[in-house]
C-alpha positions as CSV (number, residue, x, y, z in Angstrom):
1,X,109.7,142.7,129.4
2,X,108.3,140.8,132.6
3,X,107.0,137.5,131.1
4,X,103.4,137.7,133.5
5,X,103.4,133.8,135.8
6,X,101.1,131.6,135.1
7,X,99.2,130.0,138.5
8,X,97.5,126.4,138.4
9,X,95.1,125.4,140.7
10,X,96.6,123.2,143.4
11,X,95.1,121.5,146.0
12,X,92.7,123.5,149.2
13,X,92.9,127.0,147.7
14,X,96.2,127.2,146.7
15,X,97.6,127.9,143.4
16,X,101.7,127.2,142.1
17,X,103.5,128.9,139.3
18,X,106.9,128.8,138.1
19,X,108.9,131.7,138.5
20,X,112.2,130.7,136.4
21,X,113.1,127.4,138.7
22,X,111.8,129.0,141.5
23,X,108.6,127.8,142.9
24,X,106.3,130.3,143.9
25,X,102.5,129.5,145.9
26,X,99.7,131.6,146.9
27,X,96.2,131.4,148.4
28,X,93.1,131.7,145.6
29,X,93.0,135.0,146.6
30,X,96.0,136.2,145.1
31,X,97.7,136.2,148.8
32,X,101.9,134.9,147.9
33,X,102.9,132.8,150.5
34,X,107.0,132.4,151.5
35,X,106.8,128.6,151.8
36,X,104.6,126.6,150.3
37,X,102.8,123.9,152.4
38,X,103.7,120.3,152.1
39,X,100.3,119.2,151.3
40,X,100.4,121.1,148.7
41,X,104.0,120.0,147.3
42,X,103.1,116.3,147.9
43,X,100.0,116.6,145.9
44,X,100.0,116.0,142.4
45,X,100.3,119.2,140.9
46,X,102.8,120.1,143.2
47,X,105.0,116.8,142.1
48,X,104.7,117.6,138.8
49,X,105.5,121.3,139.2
50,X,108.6,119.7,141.1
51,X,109.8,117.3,138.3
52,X,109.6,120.4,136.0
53,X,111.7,122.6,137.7
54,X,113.7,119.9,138.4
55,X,114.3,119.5,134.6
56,X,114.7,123.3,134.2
57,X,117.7,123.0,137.1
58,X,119.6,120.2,135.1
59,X,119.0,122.1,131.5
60,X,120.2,125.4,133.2
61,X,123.1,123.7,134.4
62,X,123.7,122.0,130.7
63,X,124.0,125.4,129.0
64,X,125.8,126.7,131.3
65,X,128.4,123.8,130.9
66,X,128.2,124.4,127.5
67,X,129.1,127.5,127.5
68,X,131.3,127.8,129.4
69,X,133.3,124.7,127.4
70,X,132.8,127.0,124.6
71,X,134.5,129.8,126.8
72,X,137.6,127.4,127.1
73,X,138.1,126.5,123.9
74,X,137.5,129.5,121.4
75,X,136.7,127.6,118.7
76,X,134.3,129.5,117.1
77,X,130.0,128.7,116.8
78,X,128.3,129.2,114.1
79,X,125.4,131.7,114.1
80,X,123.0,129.6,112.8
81,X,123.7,127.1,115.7
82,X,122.6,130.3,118.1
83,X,120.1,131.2,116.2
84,X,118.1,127.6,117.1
85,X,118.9,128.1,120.9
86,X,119.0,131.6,121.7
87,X,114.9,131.1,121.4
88,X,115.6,129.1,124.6
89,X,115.7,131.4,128.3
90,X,117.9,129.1,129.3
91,X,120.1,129.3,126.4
92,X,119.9,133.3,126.0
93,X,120.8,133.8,129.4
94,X,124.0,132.6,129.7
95,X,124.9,133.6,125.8
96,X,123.7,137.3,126.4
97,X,126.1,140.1,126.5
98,X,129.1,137.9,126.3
99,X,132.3,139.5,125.0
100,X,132.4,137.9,121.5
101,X,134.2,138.3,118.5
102,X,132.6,138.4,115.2
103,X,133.6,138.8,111.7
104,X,136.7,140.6,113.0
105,X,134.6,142.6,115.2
106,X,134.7,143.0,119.0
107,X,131.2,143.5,120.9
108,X,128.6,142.7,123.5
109,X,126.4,139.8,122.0
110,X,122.9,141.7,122.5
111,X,120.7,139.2,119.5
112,X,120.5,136.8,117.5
113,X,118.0,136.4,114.9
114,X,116.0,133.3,113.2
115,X,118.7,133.3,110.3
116,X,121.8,133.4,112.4
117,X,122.1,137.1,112.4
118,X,123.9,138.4,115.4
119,X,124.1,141.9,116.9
120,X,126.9,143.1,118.9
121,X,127.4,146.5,120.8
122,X,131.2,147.7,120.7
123,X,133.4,148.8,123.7
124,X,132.5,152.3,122.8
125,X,128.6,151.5,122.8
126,X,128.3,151.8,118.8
127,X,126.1,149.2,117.5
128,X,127.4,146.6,114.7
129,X,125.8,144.1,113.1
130,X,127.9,141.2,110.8
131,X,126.5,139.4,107.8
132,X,124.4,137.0,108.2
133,X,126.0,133.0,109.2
134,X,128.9,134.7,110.7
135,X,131.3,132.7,113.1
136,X,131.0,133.8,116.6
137,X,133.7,133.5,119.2
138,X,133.5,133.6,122.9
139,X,136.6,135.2,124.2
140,X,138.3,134.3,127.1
141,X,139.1,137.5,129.7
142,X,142.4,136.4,129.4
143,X,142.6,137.2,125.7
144,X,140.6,140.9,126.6
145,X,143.5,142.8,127.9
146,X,142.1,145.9,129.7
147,X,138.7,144.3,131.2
148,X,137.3,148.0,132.4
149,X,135.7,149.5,129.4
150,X,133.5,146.0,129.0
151,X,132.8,146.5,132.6
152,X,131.6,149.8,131.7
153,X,129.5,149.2,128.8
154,X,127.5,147.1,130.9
155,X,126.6,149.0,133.5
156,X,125.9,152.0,131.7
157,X,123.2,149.7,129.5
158,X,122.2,148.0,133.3
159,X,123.0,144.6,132.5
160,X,124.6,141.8,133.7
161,X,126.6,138.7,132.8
162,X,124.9,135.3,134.1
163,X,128.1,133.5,132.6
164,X,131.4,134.3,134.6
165,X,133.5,135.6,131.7
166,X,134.2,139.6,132.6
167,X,134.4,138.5,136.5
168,X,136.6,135.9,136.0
169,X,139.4,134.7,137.8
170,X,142.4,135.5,135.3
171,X,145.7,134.9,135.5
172,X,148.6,135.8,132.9
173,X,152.5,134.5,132.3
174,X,155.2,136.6,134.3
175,X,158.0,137.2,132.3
176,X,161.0,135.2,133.5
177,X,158.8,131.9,134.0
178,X,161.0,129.1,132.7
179,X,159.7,127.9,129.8
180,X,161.2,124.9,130.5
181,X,159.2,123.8,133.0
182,X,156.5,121.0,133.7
183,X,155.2,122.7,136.7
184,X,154.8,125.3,139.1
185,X,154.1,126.4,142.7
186,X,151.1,127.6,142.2
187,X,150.5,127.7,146.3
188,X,153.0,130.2,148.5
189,X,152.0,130.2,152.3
190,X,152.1,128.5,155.2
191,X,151.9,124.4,155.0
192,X,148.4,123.4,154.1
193,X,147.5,121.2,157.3
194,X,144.1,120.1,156.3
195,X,144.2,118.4,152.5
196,X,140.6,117.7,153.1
197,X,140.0,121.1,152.7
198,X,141.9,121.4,149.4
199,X,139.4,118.2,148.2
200,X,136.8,119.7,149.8
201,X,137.6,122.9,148.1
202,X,138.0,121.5,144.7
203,X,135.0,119.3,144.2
204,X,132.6,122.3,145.6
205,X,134.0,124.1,143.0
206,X,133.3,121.6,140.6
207,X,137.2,120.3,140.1
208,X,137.2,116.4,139.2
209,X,139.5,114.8,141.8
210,X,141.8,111.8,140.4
211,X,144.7,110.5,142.2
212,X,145.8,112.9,144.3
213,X,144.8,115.9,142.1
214,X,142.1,118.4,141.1
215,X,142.2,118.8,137.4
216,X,140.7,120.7,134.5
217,X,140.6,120.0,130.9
218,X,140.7,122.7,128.9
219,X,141.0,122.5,125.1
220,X,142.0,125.9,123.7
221,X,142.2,125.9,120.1
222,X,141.6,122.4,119.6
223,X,144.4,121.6,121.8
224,X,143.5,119.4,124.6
225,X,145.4,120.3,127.7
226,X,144.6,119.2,131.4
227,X,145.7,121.3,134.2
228,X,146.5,119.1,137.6
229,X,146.9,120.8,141.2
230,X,148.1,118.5,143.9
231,X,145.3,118.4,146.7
232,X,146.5,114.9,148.3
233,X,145.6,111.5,148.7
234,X,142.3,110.5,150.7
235,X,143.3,110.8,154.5
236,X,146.8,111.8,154.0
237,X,148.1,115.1,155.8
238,X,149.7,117.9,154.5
239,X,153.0,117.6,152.2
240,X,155.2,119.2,150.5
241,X,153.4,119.0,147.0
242,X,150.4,120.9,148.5
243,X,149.7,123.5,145.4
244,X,151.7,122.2,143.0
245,X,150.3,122.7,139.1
246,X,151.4,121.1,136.1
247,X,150.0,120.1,132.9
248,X,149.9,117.7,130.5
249,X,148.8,116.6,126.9
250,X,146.6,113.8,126.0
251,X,148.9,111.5,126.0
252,X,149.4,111.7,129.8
253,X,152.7,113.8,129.2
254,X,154.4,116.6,130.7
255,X,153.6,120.2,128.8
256,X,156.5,122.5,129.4
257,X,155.1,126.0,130.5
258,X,156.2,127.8,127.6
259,X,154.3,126.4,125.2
260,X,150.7,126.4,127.5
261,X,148.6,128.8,125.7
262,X,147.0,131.7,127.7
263,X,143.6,130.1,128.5
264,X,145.6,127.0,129.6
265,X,147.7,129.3,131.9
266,X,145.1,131.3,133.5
267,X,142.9,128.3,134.1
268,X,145.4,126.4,136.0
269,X,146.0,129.2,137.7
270,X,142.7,129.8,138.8
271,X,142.0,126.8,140.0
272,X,145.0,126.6,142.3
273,X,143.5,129.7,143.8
274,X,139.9,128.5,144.0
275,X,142.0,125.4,146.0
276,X,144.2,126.8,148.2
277,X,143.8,130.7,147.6
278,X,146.7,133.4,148.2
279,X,147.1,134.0,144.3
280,X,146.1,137.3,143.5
281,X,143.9,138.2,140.3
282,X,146.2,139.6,137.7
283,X,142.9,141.8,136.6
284,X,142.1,143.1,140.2
């Protein structure tokens, strides 16, 4: 259900509403406008209609984050901890029809109810719903296997995921990877001329950049792990590091391959390919 706008008078026969953090001007008259006039957005409804959305933006952005952290790490949430934020658009959104698991259960994340009641819809569309307090996981892709029948079940019920979990970039072990080894070449191609655009590639993908590398932290399980690409010194050309991934613990060392776990793997992986590119998508 459409939740209707809700227009306040502006300024010279103009009226604002928030459409989500979009927003949306038209004439008294009911007449929507494209842009809305700058007299209008410097006046003060306008600027406060701007500093709300503005705060929507950033609190979208926060659970998303979130989220997504939770994503990373599977540690489980507790349903009543959903239950006080699903109320939220801005929580619901990215939470709904995740891939979760649930008292040993598989199953789209459809609701939650005020006493931490969740409902889940299975891969084969059969509703199931757990007791009551139940831990909820978010799973990984990389811990999905066969991603298809999810795929499936959502557009057969026509709905989408606003978090990337079923459309993200995953990436598992080969076998005969030494599981020796404290790094890889995550990078196979031609010499990467430009390391700008590798820095430039991973901070507009949201990669923190720290001495010569893009890195993300992942902590699956409880078990912080962060995941380095080599994208090169400020001003310095291209070398023979370009692509290079390794990981290591908190402690600053070295994690020998073997013992990354499978979130670890395919994140590292992904974001050497959100870098440089060439890697291929071991779910496409």
């Amino acid at each position: 259900m459409t939740t209707p706008l809700v227009w306040v008078s502006a300024s010279r026969g103009y009226e604002l509403a928030l459409d989500g953090t979009t927003l949306r001007c038209r004439r008294t008259d009911g007449r929507d406008l494209r842009s809305i006039p700058k007299g209008v957005l410097a006046g003060p409804v306008g600027e406060r209609f701007a500093a709300l959305r503005d705060r929507l933006v950033r609190h979208e952005k926060e659970c998303r984050d979130t989220v997504e952290s939770w994503l990373l790490s599977g540690v489980p949430v507790p349903g009543g901890l959903l239950a006080r934020i699903w109320p939220d658009p801005g929580w619901r959104t990215c939470l709904e029809h995740l891939v979760v698991d649930a008292d040993g259960r598989t199953g789209l994340l459809v609701d939650v109810t005020e006493d931490g009641r969740v409902s889940l819809r299975e891969e084969d569309g059969a509703p199931y719903e757990p007791p009551a307090g139940t831990l909820v996981t978010l799973l990984h892709p990389v811990l999905l296997g066969d991603l298809g029948p999810w795929r499936r079940l959502l557009e057969a019920r026509g709905v989408t995921q606003e978090s990337a979990q079923l459309d993200r970039r995953v990436h598992r072990r080969p076998e005969g990877t030494d599981p020796q080894a404290t790094g890889i070449e995550a990078y196979e191609g031609e010499p990467f001329t430009a390391q700008w655009r590798a820095r430039a590639n991973a901070l507009e993908h949201g990669f923190a950049v720290r001495g010569g590398f893009a890195v993300a932290e992942i902590a699956e399980r409880l078990v912080r792990t962060e995941a380095r690409c080599w994208v090169g010194e400020t001003g310095s050309g291209a070398t023979e590091e370009a692509g290079r991934l390794l990981w290591v613990d908190e402690d600053e060392r070295p994690v020998a391959v073997g013992t990354l776990g499978p979130i670890a793997w395919s994140e590292g992986l992904r974001m050497a390919e959100l870098i440089y590119g060439g890697a291929k998508n071991d779910d496409e």
